[in-house]
VOLO-546607 format. One record per residue: residue number from 1; residue in three letters; x, y, z of N, C-alpha, C, CB in turn. Coordinates in Angstrom, 2 decimals, padded with zeros to 5 digits. Glycine has a CB too. Example, Ala and Ser with C-alpha at 12.3 -4.5 7.8 and 13.67 -1.06 7.14 Angstrom:
BEGIN
> 1, ALA, 013.19, -005.69, 007.80, 012.30, -004.50, 007.80, 013.20, -003.30, 007.80, 011.31, -004.47, 009.05 .
> 2, SER, 012.85, -002.25, 007.08, 013.67, -001.06, 007.14, 012.90, 000.03, 007.87, 014.08, -000.60, 005.72 .
//
This chain:
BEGIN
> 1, UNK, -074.06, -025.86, 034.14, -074.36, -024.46, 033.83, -074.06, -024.19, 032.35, -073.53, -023.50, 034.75 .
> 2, UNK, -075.03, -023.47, 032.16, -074.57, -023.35, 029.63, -073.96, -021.74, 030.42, -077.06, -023.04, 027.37 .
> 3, UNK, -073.09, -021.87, 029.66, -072.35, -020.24, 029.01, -072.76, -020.30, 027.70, -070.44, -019.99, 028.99 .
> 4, UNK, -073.36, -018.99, 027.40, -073.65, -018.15, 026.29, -073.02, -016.66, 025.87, -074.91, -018.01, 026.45 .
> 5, UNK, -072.51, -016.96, 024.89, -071.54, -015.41, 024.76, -071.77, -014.96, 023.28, -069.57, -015.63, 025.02 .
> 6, UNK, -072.77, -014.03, 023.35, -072.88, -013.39, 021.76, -071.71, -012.59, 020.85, -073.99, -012.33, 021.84 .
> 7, UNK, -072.05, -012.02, 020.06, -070.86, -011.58, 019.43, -071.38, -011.27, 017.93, -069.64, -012.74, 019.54 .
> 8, UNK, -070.45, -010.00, 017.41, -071.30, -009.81, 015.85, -071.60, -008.39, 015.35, -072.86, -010.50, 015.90 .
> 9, UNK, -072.42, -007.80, 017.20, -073.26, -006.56, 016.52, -072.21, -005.63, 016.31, -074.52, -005.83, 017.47 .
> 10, UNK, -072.96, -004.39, 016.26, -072.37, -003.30, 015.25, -073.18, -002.30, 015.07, -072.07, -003.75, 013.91 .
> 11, UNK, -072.06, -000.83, 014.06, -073.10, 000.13, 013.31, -073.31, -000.56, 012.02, -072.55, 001.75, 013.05 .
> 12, UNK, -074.48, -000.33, 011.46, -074.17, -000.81, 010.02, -076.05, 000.20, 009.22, -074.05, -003.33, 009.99 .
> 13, UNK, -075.67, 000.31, 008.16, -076.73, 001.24, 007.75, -077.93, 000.39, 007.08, -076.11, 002.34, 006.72 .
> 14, UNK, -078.63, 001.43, 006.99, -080.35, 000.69, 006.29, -079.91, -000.31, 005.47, -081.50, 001.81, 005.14 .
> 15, UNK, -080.42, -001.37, 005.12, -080.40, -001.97, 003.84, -079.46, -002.99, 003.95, -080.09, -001.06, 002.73 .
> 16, UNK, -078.13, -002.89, 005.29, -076.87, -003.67, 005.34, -077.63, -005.02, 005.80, -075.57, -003.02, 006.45 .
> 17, UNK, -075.99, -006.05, 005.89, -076.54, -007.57, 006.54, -075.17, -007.05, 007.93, -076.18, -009.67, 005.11 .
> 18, UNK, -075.97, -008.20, 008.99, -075.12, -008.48, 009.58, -075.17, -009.51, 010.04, -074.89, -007.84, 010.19 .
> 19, UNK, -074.20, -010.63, 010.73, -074.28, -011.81, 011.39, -073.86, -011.60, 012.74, -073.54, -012.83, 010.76 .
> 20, UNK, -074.41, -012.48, 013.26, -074.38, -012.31, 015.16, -073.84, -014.08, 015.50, -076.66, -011.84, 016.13 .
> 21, UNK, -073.49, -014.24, 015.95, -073.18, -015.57, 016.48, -073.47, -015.57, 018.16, -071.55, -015.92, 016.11 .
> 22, UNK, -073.76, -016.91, 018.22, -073.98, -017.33, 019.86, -073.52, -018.58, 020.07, -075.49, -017.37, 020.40 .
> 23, UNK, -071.93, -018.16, 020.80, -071.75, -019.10, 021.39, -072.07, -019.87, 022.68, -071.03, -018.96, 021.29 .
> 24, UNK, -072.22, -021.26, 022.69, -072.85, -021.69, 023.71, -071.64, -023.16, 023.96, -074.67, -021.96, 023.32 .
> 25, UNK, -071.71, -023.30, 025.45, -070.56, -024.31, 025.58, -071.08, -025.65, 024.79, -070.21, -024.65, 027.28 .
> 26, UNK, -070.08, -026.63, 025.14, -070.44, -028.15, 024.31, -071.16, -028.65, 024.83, -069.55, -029.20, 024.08 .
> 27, UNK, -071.45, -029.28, 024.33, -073.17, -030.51, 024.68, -074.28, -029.38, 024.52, -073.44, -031.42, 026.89 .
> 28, UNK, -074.33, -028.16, 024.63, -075.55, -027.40, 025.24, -076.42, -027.76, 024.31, -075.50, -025.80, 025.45 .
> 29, UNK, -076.15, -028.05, 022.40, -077.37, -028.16, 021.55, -077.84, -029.37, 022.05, -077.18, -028.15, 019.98 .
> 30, UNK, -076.52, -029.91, 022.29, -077.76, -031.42, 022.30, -079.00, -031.43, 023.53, -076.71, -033.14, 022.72 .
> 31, UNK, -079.02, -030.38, 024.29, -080.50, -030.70, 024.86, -081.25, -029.42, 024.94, -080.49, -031.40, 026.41 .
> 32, UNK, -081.01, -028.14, 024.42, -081.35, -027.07, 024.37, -081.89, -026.51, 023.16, -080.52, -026.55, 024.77 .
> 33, UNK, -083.17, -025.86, 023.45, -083.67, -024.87, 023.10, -082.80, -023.72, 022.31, -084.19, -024.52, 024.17 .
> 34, UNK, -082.34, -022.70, 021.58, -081.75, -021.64, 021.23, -082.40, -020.41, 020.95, -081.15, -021.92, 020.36 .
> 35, UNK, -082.49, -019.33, 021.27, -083.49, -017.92, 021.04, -082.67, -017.23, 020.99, -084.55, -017.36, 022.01 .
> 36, UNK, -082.93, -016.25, 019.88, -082.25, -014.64, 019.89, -083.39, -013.72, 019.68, -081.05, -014.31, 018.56 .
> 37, UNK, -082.75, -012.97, 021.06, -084.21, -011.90, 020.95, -083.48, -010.48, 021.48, -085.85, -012.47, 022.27 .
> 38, UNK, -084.73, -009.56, 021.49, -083.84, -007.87, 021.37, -084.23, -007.26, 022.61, -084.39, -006.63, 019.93 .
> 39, UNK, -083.95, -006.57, 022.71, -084.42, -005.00, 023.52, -083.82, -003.57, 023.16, -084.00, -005.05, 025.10 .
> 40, UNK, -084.91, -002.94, 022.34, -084.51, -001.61, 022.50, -085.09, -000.69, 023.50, -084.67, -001.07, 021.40 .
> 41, UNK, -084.32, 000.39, 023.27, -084.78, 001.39, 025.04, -085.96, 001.98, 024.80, -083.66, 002.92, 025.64 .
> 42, UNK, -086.35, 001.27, 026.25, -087.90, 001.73, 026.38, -088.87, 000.57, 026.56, -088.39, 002.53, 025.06 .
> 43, UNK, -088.57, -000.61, 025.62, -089.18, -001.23, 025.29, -089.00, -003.09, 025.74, -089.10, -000.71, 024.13 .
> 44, UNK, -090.02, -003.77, 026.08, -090.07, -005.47, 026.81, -089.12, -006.18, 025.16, -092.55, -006.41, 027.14 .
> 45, UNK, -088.51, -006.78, 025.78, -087.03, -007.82, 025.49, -088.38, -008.81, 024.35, -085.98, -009.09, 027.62 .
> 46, UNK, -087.88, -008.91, 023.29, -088.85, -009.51, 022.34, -088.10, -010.99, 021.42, -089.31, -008.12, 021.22 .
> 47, UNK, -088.89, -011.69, 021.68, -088.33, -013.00, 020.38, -088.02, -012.66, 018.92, -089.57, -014.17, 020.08 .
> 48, UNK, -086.65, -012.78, 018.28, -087.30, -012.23, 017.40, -086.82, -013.94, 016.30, -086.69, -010.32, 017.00 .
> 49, UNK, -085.98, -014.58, 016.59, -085.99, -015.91, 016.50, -085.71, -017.36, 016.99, -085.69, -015.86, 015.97 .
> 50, UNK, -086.12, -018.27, 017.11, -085.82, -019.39, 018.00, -085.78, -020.84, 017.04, -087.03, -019.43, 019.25 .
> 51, UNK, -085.09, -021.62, 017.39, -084.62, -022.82, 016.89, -084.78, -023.85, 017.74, -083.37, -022.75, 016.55 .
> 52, UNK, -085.55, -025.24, 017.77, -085.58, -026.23, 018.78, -084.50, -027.06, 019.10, -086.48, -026.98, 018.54 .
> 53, UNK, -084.51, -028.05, 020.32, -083.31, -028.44, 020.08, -083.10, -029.56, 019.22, -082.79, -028.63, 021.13 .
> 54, UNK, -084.26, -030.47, 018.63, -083.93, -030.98, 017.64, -082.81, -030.56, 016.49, -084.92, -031.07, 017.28 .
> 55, UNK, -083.44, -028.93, 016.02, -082.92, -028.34, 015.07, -083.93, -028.29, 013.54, -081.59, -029.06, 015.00 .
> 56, UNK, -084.68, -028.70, 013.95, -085.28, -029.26, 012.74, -086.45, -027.96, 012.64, -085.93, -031.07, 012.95 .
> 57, UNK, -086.70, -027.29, 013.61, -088.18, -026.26, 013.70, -087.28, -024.86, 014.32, -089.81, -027.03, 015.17 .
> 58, UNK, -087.67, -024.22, 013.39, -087.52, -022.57, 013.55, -088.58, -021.47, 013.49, -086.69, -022.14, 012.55 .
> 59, UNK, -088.70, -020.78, 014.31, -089.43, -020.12, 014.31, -089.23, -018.52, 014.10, -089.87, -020.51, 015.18 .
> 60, UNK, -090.23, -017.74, 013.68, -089.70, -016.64, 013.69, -090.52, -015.27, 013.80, -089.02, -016.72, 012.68 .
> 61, UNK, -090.36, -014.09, 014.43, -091.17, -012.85, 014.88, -091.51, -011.96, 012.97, -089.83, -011.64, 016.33 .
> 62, UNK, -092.97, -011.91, 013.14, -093.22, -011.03, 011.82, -092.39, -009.96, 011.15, -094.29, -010.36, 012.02 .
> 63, UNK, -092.15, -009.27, 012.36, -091.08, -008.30, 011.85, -089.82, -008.73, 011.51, -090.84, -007.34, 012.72 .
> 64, UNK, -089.25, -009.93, 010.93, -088.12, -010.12, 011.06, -088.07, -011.25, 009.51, -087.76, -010.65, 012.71 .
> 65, UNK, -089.44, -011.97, 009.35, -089.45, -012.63, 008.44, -089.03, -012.26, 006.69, -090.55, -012.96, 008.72 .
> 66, UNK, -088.42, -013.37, 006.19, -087.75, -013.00, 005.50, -086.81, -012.54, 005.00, -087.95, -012.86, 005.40 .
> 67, UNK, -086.47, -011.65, 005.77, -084.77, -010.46, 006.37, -084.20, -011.28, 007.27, -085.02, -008.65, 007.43 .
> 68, UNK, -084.43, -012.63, 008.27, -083.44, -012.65, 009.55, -083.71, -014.80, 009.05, -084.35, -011.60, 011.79 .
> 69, UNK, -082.33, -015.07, 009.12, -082.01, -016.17, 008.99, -081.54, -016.88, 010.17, -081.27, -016.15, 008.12 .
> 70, UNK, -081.81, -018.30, 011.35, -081.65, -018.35, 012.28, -080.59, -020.03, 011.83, -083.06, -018.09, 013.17 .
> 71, UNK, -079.55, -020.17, 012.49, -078.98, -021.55, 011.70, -077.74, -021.85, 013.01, -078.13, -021.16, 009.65 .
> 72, UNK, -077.39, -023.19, 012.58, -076.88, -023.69, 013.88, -075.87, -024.33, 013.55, -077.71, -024.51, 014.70 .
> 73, UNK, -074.53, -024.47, 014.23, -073.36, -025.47, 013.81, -072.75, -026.31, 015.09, -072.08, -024.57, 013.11 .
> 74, UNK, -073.76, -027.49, 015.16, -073.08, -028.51, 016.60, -071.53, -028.17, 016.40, -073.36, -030.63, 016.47 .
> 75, UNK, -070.84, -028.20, 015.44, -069.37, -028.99, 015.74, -068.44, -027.56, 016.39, -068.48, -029.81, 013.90 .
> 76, UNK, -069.29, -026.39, 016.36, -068.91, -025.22, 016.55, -069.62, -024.62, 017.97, -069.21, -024.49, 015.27 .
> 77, UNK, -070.66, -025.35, 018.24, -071.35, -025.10, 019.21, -071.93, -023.55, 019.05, -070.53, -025.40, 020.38 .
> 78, UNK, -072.28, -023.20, 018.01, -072.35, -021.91, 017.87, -074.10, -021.82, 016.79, -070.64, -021.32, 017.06 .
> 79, UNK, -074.89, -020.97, 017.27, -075.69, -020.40, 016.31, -075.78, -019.26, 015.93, -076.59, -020.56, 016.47 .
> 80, UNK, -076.29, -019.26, 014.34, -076.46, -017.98, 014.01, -077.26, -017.00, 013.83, -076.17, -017.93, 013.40 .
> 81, UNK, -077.24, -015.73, 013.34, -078.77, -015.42, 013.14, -077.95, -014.19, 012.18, -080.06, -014.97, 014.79 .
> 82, UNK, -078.36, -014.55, 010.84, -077.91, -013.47, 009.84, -078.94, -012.63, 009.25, -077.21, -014.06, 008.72 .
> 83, UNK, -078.85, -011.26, 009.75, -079.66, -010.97, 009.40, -079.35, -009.63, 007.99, -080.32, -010.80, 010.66 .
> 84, UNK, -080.31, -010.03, 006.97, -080.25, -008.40, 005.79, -081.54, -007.94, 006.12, -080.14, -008.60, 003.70 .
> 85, UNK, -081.28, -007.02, 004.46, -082.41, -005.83, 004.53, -082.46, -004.98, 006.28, -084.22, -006.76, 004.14 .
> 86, UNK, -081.40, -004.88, 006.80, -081.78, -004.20, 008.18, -082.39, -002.94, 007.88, -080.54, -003.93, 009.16 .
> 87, UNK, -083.24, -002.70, 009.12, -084.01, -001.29, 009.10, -083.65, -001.11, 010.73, -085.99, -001.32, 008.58 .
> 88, UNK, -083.86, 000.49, 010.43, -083.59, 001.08, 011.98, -084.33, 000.72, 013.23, -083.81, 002.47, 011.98 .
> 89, UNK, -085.70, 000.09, 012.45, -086.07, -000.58, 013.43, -085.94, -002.01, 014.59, -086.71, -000.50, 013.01 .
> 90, UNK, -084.48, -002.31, 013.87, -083.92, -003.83, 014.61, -082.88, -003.19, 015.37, -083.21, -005.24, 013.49 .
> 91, UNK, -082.51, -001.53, 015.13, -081.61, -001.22, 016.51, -082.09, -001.59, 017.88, -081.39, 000.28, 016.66 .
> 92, UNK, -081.49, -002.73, 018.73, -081.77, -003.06, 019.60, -080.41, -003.73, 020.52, -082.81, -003.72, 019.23 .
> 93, UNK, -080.20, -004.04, 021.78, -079.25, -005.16, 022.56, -080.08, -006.62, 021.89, -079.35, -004.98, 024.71 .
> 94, UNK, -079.01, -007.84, 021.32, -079.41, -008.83, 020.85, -078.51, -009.59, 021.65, -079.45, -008.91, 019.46 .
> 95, UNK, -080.03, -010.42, 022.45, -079.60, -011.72, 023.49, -079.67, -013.14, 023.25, -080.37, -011.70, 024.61 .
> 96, UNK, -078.52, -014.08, 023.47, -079.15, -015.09, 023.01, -079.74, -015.93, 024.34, -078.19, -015.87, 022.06 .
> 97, UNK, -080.48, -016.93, 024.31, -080.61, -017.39, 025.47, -081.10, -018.64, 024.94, -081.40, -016.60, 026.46 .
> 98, UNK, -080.44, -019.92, 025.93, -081.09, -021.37, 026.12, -081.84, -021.59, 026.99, -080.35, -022.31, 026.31 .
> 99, UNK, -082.74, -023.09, 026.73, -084.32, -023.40, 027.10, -083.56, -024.72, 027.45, -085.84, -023.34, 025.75 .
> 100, UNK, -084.07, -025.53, 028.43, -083.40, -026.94, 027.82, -084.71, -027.59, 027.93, -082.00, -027.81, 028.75 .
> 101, UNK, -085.05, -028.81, 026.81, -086.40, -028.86, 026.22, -086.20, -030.42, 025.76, -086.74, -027.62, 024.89 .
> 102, UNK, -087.31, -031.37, 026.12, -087.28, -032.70, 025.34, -086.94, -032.45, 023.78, -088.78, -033.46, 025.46 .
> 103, UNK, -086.44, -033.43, 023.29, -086.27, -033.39, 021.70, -087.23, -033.37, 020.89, -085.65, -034.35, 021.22 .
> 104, UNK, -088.45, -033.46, 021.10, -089.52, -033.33, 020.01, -090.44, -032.02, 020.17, -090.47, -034.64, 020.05 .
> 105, UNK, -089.60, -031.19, 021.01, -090.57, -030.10, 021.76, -090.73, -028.78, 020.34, -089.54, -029.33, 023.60 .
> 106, UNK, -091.54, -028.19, 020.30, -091.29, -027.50, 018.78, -091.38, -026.07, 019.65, -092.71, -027.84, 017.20 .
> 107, UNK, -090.61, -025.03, 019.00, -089.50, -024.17, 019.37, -090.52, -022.72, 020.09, -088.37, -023.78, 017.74 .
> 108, UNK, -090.11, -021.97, 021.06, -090.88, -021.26, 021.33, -089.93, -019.72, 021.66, -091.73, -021.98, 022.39 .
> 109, UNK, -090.70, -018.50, 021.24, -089.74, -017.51, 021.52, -090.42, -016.57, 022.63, -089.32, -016.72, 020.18 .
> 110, UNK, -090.78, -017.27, 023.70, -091.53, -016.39, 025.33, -090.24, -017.09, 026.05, -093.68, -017.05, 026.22 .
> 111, UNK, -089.93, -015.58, 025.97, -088.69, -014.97, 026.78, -088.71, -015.38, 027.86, -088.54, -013.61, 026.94 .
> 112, UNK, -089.29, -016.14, 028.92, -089.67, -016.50, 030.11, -089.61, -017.77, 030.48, -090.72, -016.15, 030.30 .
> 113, UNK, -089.55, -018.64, 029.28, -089.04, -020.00, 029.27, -087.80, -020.27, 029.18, -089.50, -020.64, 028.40 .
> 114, UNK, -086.76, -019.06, 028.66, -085.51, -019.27, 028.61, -084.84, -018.92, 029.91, -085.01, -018.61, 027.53 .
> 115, UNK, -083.80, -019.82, 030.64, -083.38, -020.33, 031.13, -081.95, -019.51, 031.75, -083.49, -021.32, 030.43 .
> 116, UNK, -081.27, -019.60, 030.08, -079.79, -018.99, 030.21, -079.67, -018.31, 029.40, -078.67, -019.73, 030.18 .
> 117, UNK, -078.83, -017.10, 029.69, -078.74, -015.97, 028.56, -077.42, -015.20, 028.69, -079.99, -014.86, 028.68 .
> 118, UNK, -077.39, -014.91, 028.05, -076.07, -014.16, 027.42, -075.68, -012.70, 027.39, -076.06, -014.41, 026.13 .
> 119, UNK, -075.02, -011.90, 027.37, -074.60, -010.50, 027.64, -075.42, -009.47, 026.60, -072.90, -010.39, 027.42 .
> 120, UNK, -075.11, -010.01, 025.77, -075.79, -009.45, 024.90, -074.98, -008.66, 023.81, -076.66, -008.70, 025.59 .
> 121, UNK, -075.67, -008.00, 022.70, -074.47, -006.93, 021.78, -074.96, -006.34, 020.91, -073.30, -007.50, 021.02 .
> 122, UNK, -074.63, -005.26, 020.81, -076.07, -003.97, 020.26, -075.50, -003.80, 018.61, -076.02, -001.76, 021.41 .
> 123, UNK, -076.63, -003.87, 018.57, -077.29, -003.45, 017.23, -077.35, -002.27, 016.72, -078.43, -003.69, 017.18 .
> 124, UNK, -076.90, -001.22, 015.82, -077.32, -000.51, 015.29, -077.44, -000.18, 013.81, -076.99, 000.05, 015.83 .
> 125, UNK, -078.96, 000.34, 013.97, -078.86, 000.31, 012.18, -079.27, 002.09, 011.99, -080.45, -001.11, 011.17 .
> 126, UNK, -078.23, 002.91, 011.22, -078.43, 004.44, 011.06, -077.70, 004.49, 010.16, -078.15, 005.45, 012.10 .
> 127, UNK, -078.19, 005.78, 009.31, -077.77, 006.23, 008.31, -076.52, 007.30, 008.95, -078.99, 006.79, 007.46 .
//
């Protein structure tokens, strides 16, 4: 069974950074998939970045490019996803969730392939 336990969010205003971490137990990179994706109210749970389990392929949601950095530390078992330039529009619950995936599989963020997921931890971005 992977345990996943996020951690990170916050208030923080227009323009701020914040980092989110996802912890995931040991061994899990070595055969897993990694995704962090959102839900705000109202609205279907969205990719907004994913990492394979190689590590080597990242992917990432338009709205997020450029502003949201997705990065990984085996010895920590932990990934990240740092994100600046926030806008009010990334107020959302941010989930992480594992895929477990052959090693050459290149990275996908449909929420429906992931597997295991995590509590989650909200986001807010307001002035």
């Amino acid at each position: 069974q992977v345990r996943i336990a996020e951690s990170g969010g916050g208030l923080v205003q227009p323009g701020s950074s914040l980092r989110l971490s996802c912890a995931v137990s040991q061994f899990t990179l070595n055969y897993h998939a990694i995704g962090w994706f959102r839900q705000a109210p109202g609205k279907e749970r969205e990719g907004v970045a994913c990492i394979s389990r190689s590590g080597a392929n990242t992917l990432y949601a338009d709205s997020v490019k450029g502003r949201f950095t997705l990065s990984r530390d085996k010895t920590k078992n932990t990934v990240y996803l740092q994100m600046d330039s926030m806008k009010p529009d990334d107020t959302a619950v941010y989930y992480c969730g594992a895929r477990r995936e052959i090693l050459t599989a290149l990275p996908t963020c449909a929420s429906d392939e992931y597997t295991f997921w995590g509590q989650g931890t909200q986001v807010t971005v307001s002035s």
